[in-house]
C-alpha positions as a printed Julia matrix, in Angstrom:
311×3 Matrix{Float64}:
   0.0    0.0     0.0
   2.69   2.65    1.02
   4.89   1.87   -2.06
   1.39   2.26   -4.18
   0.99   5.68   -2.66
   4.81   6.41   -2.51
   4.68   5.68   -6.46
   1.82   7.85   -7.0
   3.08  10.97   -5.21
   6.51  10.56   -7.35
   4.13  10.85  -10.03
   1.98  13.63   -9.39
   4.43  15.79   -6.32
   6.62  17.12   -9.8
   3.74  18.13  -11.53
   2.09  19.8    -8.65
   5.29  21.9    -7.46
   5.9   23.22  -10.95
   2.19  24.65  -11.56
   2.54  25.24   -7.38
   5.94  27.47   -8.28
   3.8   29.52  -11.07
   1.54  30.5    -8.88
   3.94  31.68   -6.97
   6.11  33.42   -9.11
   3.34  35.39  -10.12
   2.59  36.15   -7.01
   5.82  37.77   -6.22
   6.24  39.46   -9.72
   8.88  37.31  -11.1
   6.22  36.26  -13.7
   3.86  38.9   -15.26
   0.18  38.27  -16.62
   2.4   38.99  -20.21
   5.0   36.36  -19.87
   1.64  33.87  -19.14
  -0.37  34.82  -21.97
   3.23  34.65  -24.22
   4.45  31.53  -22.79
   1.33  29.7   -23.18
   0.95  30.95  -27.26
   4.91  29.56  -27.37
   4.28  26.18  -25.84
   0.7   26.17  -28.5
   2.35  27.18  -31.61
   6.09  26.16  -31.14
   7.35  23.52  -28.42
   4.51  21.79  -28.22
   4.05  21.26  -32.24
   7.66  20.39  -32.06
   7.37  17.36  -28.86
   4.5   15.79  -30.72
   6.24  16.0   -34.25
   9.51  14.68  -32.84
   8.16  11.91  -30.95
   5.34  10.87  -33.84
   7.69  10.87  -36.45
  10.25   8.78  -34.34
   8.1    5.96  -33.61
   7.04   3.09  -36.09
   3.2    3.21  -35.97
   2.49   0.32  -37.8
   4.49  -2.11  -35.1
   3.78  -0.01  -32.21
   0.25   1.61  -32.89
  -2.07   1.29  -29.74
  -5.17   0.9   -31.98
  -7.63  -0.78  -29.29
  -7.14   2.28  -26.88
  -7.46   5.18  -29.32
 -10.67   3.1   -30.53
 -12.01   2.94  -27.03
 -10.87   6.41  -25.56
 -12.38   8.16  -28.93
 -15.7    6.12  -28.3
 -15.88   7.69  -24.47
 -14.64  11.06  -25.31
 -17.86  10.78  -27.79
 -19.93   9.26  -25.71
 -18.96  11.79  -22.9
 -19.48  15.1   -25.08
 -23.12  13.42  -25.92
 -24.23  12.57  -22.53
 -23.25  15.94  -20.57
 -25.26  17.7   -24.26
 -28.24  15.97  -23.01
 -27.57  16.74  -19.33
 -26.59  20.88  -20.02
 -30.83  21.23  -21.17
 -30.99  21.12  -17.67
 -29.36  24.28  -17.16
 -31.64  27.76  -18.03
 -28.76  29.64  -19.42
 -27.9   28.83  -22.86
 -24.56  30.44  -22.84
 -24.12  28.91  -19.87
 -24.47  25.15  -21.39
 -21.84  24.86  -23.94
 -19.41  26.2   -21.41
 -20.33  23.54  -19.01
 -20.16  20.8   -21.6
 -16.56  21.61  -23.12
 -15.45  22.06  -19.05
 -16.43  18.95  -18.19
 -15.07  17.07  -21.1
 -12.57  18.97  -23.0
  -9.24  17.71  -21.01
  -5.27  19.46  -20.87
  -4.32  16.23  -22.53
  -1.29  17.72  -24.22
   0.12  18.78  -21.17
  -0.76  17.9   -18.18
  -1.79  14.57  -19.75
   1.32  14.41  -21.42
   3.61  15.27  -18.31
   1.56  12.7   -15.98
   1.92   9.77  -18.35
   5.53  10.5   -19.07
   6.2   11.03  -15.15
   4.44   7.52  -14.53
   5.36   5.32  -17.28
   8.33   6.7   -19.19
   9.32   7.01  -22.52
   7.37   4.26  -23.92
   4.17   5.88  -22.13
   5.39   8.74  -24.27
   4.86   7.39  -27.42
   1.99   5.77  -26.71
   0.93   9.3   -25.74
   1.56  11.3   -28.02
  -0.1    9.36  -30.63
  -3.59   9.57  -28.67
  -2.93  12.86  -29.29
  -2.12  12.37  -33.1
  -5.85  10.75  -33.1
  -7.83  12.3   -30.64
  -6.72  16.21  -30.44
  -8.67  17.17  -33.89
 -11.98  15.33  -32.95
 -11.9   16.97  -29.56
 -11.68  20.43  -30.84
 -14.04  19.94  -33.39
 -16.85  18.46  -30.74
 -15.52  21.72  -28.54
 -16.28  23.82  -31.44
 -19.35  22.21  -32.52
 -21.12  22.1   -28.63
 -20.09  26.19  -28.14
 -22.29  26.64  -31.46
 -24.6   24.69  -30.88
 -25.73  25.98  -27.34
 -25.42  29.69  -28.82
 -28.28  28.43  -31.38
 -26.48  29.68  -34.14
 -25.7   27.01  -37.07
 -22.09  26.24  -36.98
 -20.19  27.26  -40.34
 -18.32  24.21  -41.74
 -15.81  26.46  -43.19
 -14.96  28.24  -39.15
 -14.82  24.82  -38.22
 -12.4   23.7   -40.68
 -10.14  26.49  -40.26
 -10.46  26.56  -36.66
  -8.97  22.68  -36.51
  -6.52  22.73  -39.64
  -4.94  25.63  -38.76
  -4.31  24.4   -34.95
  -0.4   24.24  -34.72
  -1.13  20.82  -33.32
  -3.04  19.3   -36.26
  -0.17  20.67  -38.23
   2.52  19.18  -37.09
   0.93  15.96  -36.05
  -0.3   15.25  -39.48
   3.11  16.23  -40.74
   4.69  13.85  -38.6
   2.61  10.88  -38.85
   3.58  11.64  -42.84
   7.1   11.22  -41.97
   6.93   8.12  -39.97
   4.7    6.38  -42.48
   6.4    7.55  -46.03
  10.37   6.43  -46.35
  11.24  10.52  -45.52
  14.45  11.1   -43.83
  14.6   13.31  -40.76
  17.92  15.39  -40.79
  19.63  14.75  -37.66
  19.88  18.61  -37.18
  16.04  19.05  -37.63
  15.2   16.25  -35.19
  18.14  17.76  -32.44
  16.8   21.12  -32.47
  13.25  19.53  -32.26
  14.11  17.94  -29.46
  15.58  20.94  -27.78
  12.45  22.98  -28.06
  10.52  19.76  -27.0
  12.15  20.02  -23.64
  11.1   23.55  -23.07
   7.36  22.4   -23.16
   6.41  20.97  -20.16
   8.47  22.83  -17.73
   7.11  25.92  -19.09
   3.64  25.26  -19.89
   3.05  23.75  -16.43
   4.39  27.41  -15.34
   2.32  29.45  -16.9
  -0.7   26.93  -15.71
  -0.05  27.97  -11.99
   0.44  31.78  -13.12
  -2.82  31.95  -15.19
  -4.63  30.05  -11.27
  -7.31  33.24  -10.15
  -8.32  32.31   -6.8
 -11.53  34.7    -6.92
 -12.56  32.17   -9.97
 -13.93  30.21   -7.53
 -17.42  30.89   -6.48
 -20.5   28.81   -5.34
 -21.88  27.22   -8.28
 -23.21  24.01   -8.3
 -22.58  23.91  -12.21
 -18.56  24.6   -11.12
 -18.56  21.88   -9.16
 -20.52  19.25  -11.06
 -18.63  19.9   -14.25
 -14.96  19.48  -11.93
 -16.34  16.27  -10.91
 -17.26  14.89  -14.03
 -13.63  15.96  -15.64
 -11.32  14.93  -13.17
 -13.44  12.33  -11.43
 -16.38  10.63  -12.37
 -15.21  10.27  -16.35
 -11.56   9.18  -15.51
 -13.44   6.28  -13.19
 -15.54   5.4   -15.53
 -13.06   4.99  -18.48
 -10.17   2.76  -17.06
 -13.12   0.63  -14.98
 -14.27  -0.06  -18.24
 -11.08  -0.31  -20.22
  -9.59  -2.49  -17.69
 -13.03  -4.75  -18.3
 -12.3   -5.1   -22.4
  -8.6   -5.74  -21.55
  -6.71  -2.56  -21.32
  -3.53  -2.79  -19.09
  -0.17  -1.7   -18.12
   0.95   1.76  -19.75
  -1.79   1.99  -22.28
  -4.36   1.85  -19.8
  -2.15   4.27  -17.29
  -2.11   6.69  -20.42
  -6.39   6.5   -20.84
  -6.58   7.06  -17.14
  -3.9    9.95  -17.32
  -5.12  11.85  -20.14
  -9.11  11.15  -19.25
  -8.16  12.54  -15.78
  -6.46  15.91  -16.71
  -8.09  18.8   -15.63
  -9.98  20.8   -18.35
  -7.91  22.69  -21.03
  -6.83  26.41  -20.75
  -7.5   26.66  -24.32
 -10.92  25.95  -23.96
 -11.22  29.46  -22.29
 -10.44  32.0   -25.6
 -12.26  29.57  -27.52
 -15.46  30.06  -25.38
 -14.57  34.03  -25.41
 -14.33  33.99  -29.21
 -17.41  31.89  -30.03
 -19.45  32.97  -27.01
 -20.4   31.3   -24.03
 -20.11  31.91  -19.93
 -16.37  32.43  -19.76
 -16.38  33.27  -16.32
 -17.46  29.86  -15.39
 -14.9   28.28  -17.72
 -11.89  30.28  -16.17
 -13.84  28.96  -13.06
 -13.53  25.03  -13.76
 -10.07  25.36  -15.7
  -8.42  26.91  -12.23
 -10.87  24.28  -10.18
 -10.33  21.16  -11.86
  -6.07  21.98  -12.35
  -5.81  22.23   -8.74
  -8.27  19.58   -7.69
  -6.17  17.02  -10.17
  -3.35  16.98   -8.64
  -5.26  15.49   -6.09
  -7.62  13.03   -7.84
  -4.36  12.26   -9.92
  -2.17  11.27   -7.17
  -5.21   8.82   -5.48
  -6.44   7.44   -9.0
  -3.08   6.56   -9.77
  -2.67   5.0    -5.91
  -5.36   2.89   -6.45
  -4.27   1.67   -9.74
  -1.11   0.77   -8.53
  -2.57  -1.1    -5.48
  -4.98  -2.94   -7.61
  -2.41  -4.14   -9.92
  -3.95  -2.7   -13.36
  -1.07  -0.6   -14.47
């Protein structure tokens, strides 16, 4: 039991002290509202385009591609996008709906995901990792897209949609990578090194700018808050690896589903939700929420894993 938990903390402790650090940076000066906003658009359009590309390309999908799990985790992540739909017609405010929808479901799989899985399974978890993302990270922002639309009863335009996903920095240089590792295309070794330099600059710094971005007056009695926190970094995570450990998932691949269905809900979700329209307030609200309640759902999902023997 104590190595289980001991495991889990050596897991989860990194993460937290990094986005712990940002907050506190930030609140001693050392890192502005400026350097946030700029380090978060450098980890979105360049280190983090650059990790995935490096690490996709690198990797032979055709021996090593986990087909079952991106099969089952894109059949939840549908599934859950459909079933909180049907549950937001509870709520009175429209604008209010589609931001509880894309909070509850729309997870930081790319980084806090990405640093968890890597932190608990190592650089095989990594690859398996980063192509979930290859699969998953375009329908995810096209359900985001499509649920902020739809709950603003205006008919979504199939051209925003299209430019909104194919001109994501991610959907760039994943397809441009899985191109590479499937066609006989060479990598220069100076391309790749550099790659991996900037690769190494995303975590570290995105987790940063995480903790600087935290606004404790965010949180404010809302039922809806807390309900759509639950569902992303509780209730959903359960309910995936219970049932991916039931149609066979184990080891790292079902570590990964756990790790990215448990990440708290994406910062990008909040300018998307300001651009389209949609209660912002209460995203910024579940974004801060759920990314300090993970670390400890996280830490005791992972615990219990562990002491189960599933991963």
């Amino acid at each position: 039991m104590f190595d289980s938990l001991a495991y889990a903390l050596d897991v989860t402790l990194p993460i937290s002290l990094i986005i712990g650090l940002g907050i506190l940076l930030k609140r001693i000066g050392w890192i502005t509202d400026e350097f946030a906003k700029s380090g978060s658009e450098l980890v979105f359009n360049l280190t983090l385009p650059c990790l995935l590309f490096v690490n996709i390309a690198t990797t032979n999908l055709t021996d090593h591609f986990p087909t079952f799990l991106i099969v089952f985790a894109g059949c939840m992540m549908t599934a859950a996008f459909i079933f909180f739909h049907l549950v937001a017609y509870g709520i009175a405010n429209k604008l209010t709906r589609g931001a509880f929808v894309q909070g509850a479901c729309r997870g930081n799989m790319a980084i806090i995901g990405l640093a968890l899985s890597v932190n608990a399974f190592g650089d095989p978890a990594l690859a398996i990792a980063s192509m979930y993302l290859a699969v998953l990270v375009v329908p995810l922002n096209i359900f985001s897209i499509l649920t902020l639309y739809y709950h603003q009863e205006k008919t979504p335009s199939a051209k925003e949609v299209a430019r909104s996903v194919f001109t994501n920095p991610l959907a760039i240089a994943i397809s441009l990578a899985i191109l590479v590792a499937l066609l006989p295309i060479q990598v220069p070794k100076l391309v790749l090194d550099t790659g991996n330099y900037l690769a190494k600059m995303t975590l570290p710094l995105a987790l940063l700018c995480v903790g600087a971005t935290i606004r404790w007056h965010e949180f404010r009695s809302s039922k809806i808050l807390y309900w759509a926190i639950s569902s992303k970094i509780v209730f959903i995570p359960l309910i995936a690896s219970a049932l991916g450990f039931y149609f066979g998932l184990r080891g790292e691949e079902l570590g990964v589903l756990f790790m990215m269905t448990a990440a708290p809900t994406a910062a990008a979700a909040y300018p998307m939700v300001r651009s389209i329209g949609g209660d912002y307030h209460l995203t910024a609200a579940i974004i801060a929420g759920s990314t300090l309640m993970s670390i400890v759902s996280s830490t005791l999902g992972l615990f219990l894993l562990r002491e189960m023997h599933w991963v």
